[in-house]
C-alpha positions as CSV (number, residue, x, y, z in Angstrom):
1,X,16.7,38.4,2.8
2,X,16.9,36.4,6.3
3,X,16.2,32.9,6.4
4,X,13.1,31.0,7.4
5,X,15.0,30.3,10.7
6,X,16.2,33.5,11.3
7,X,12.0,34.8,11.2
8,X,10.8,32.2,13.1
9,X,13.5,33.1,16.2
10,X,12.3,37.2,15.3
11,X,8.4,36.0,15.9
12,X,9.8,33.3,19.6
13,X,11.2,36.7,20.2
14,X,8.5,39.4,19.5
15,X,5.8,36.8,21.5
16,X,8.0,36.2,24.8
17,X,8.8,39.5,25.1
18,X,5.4,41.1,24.8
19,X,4.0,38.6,27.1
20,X,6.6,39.6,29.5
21,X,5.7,42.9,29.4
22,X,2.2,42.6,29.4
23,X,1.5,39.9,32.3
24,X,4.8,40.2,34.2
25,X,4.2,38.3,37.9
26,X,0.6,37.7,36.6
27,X,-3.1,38.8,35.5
28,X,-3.9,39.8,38.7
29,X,-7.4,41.1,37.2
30,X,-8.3,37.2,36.1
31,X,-6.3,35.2,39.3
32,X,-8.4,37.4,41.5
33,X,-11.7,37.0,40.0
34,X,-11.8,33.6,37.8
35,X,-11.5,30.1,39.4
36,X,-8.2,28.8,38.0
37,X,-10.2,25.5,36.5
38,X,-12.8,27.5,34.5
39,X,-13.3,26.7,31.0
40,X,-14.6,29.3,28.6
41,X,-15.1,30.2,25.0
42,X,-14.7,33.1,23.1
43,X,-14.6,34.6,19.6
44,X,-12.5,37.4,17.1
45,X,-15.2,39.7,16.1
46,X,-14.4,41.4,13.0
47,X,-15.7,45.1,13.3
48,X,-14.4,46.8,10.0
49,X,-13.5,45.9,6.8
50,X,-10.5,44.7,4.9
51,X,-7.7,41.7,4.8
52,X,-7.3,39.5,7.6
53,X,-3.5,39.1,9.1
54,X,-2.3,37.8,12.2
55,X,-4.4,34.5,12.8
56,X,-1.3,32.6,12.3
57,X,0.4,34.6,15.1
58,X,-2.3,34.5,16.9
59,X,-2.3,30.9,17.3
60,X,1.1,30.6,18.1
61,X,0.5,33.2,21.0
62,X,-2.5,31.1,22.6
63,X,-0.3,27.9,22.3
64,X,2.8,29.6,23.7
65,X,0.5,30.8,26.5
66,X,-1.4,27.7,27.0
67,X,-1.1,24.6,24.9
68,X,-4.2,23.2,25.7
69,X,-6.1,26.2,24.5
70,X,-8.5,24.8,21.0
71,X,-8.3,27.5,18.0
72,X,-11.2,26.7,15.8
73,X,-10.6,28.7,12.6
74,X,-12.9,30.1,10.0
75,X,-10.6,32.4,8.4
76,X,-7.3,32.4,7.1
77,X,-4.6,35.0,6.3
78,X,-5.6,36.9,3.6
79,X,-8.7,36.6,3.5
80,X,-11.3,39.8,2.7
81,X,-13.1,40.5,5.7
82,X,-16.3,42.6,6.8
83,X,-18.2,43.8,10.0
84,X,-19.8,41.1,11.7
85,X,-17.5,38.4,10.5
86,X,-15.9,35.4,13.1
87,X,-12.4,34.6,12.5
88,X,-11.7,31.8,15.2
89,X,-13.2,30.4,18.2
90,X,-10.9,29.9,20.9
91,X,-11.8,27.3,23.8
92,X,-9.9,26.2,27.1
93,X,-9.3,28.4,30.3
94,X,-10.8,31.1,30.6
95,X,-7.7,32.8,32.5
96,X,-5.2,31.6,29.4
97,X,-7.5,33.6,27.3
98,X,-7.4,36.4,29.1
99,X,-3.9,36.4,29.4
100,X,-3.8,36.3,25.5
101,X,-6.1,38.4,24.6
102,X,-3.9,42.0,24.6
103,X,-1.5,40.2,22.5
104,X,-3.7,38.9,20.0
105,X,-5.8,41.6,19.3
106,X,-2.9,44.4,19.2
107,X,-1.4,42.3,16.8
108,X,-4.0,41.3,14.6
109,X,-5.3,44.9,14.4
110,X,-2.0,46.2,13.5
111,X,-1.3,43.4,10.8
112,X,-4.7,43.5,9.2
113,X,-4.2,47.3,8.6
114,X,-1.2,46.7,6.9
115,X,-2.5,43.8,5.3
116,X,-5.4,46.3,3.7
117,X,-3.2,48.7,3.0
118,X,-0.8,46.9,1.0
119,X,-3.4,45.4,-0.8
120,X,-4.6,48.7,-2.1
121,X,-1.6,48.9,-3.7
122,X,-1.2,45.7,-5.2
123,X,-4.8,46.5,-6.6
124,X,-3.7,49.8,-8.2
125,X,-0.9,48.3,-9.3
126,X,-2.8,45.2,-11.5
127,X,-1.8,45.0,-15.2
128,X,1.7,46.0,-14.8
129,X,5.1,44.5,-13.8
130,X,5.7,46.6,-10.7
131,X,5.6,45.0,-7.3
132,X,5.0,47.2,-4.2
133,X,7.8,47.0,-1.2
134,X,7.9,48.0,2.3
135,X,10.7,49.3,3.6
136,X,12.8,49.4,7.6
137,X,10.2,52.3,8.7
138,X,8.7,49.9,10.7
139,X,7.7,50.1,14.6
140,X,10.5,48.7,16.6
141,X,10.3,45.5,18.0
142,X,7.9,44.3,15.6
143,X,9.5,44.1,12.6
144,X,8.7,41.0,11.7
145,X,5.0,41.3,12.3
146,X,4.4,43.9,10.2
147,X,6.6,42.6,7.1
148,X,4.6,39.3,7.7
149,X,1.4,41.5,6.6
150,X,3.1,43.4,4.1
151,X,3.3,39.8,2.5
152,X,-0.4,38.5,3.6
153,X,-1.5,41.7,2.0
154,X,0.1,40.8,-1.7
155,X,3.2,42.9,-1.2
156,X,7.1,42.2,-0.9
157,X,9.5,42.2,1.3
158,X,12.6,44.5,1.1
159,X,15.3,43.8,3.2
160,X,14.5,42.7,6.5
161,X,17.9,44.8,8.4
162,X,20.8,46.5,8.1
163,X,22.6,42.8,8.2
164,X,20.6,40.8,5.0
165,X,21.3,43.5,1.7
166,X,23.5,46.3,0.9
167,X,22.0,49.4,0.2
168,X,24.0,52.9,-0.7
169,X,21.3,55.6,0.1
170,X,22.7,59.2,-0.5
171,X,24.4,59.8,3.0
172,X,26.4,56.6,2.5
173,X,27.5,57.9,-1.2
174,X,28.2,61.4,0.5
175,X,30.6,59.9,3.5
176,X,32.1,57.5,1.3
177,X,33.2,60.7,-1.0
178,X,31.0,59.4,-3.9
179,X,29.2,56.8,-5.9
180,X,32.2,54.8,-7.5
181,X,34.5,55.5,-4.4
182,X,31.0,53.6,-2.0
183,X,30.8,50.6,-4.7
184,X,34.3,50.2,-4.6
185,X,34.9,49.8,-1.0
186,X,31.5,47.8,-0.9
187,X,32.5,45.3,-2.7
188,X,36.5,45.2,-1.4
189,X,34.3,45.0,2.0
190,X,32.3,41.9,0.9
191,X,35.1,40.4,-0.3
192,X,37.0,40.8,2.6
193,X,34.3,39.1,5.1
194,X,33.2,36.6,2.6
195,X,29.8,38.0,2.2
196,X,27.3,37.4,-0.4
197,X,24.9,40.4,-0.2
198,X,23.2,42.3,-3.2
199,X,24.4,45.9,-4.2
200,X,21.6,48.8,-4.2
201,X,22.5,51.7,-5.0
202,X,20.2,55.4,-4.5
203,X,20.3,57.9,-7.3
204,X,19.2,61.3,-6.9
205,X,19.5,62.6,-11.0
206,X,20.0,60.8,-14.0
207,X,23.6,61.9,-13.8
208,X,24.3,59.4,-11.2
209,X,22.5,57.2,-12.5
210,X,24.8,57.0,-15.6
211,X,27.7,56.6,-13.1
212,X,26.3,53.8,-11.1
213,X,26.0,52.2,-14.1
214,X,29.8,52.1,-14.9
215,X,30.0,49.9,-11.8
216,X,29.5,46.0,-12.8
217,X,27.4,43.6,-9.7
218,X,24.5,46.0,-8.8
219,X,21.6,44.4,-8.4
220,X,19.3,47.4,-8.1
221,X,19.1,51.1,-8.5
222,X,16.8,53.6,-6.4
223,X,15.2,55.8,-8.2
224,X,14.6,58.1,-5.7
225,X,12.4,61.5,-5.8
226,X,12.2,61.4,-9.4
227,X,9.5,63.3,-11.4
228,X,7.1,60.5,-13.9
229,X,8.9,62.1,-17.1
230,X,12.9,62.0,-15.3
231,X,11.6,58.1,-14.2
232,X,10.6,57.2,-17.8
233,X,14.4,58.3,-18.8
234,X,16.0,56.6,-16.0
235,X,14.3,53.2,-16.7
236,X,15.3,54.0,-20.5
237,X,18.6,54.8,-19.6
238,X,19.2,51.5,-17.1
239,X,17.6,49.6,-19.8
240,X,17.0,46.0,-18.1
241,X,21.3,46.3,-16.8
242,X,19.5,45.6,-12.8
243,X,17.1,46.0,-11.3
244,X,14.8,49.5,-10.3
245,X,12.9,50.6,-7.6
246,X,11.0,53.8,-7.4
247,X,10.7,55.5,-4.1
248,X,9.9,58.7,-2.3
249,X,6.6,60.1,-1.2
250,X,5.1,57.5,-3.7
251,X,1.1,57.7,-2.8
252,X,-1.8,55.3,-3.7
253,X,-2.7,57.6,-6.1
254,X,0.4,58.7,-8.1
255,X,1.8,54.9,-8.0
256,X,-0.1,53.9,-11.0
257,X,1.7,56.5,-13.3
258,X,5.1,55.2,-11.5
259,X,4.9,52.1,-12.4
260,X,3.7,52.6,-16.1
261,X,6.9,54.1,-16.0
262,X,8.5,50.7,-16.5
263,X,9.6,50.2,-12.5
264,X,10.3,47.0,-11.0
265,X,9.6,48.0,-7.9
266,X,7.8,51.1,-5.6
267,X,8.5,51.1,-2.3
268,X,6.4,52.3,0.1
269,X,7.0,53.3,3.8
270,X,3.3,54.3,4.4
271,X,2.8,50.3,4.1
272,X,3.5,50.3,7.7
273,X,4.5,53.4,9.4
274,X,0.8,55.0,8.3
275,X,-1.6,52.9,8.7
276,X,-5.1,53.1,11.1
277,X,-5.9,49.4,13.4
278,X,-8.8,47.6,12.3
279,X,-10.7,47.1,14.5
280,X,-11.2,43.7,16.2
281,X,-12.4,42.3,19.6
282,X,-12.2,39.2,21.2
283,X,-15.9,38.0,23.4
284,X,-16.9,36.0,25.4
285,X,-19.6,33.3,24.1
């Protein structure tokens, strides 16, 4: 997984370019109609229901916009939320709030919809031992965002990239000329940079499954596209030797039955590449 510093630089990264590409040379809309000294107030409206993500972001926007803007808060991350609910108070100039606004609310909207989503999950999943991942179907540019609300919402990270865990998924296997010939020039490759990365390996039938197990140092095994009954043997077969992660076409309402299945994981692109906003809006008081 990256590092604390490596996020934050993601999220100085994700706000300064979006504000680039959203004001550019300026908001002409508020320079040309809103005295430059005006001070105004105005609130996040919560119009539909759910978990609350983003405010922490959101902050950070105002402040990186204006400093002197005031965030009064009576929300948090994660909290449940329902129409008609108030989430902050912002107060300072009005064209700083303005020029925040777009930001805020596209990001809030998209990380409370994860947020819910994920939580759905973690709420079908009560009672057993199998945490619910995201995965790198994510939108581009915003990676960290959404991940951030896979966590608000209850849920775990996978790996972030391509550069923070190894993972052997069935085109990998194929190029490499199989699953023993991939883990053995894996690991000659980390050994040769000096890298300290965990091993996960995909399996696409129990057959492989057996031969990813004659491999020592994996830390996890993807059970991918299995049936319930061919998931039951595979965690049986593993037997507690790493890790195990269900994926593929997992739904809300077959992960229950997955996960009695003995998983340690389910992953879960839908967390963030099929989700709806929620909707939010930020007035004037």
């Amino acid at each position: 997984m990256i590092s604390p510093d490596q996020f934050e630089k993601e999220i100085e990264l994700i706000i300064t370019n979006a504000i680039r590409e959203d004001v550019g040379d300026g908001d002409h809309s508020s320079l040309a109609c809103i005295p430059k000294n005006a001070i105004g107030k105005a609130k996040l409206l919560i119009k539909g229901q759910g978990i609350l993500a983003g405010l922490d972001f959101a902050e950070r926007v105002f402040k990186y916009v204006d400093p002197e803007l005031m965030i009064q808060r009576l929300m948090k991350d994660g909290d449940p939320i329902q129409r008609g609910d108030i989430a902050f108070f912002v107060e300072g100039s009005s064209q700083s709030i303005l020029k925040a606004e777009r930001l805020v609310l596209n990001a809030m909207q998209r990380m409370s919809a994860i947020a819910t989503k994920t939580n759905t999950f973690v709420q079908k999943l009560e009672g057993t031992n199998t945490k619910i991942l995201d995965t790198r179907k994510t939108t581009p540019g915003i990676r960290a965002l959404e991940k951030w609300a896979v966590k608000i919402g209850g849920g775990e990270n996978h790996r972030f990239a391509l550069y923070d865990m190894i993972m052997l998924k069935d085109n990998h296997i194929d190029f490499a000329g199989g699953i023993t010939k991939a883990i053995d020039k894996t690991k000659s490759y980390l050994k040769e940079k000096g890298l300290n990365l965990k091993i996960i390996v995909e399996a696409r039938n129990l057959e492989e499954i057996k031969e990813i197990l004659k491999s020592d140092g994996i830390y996890r095994i993807l059970i991918d596209n299995f049936s319930f009954e061919e998931t039951r043997q595979a965690v049986e077969l593993i037997n507690g030797k790493c890790l195990t992660e269900s994926s593929g076409g997992i739904t809300l309402e077959t992960a229950r039955t997955y996960a009695e299945c003995g998983v340690d994981y389910i992953s879960s692109g839908a967390l963030t590449h099929s989700i709806y906003n929620l909707d939010l809006s930020l007035k004037a008081v």
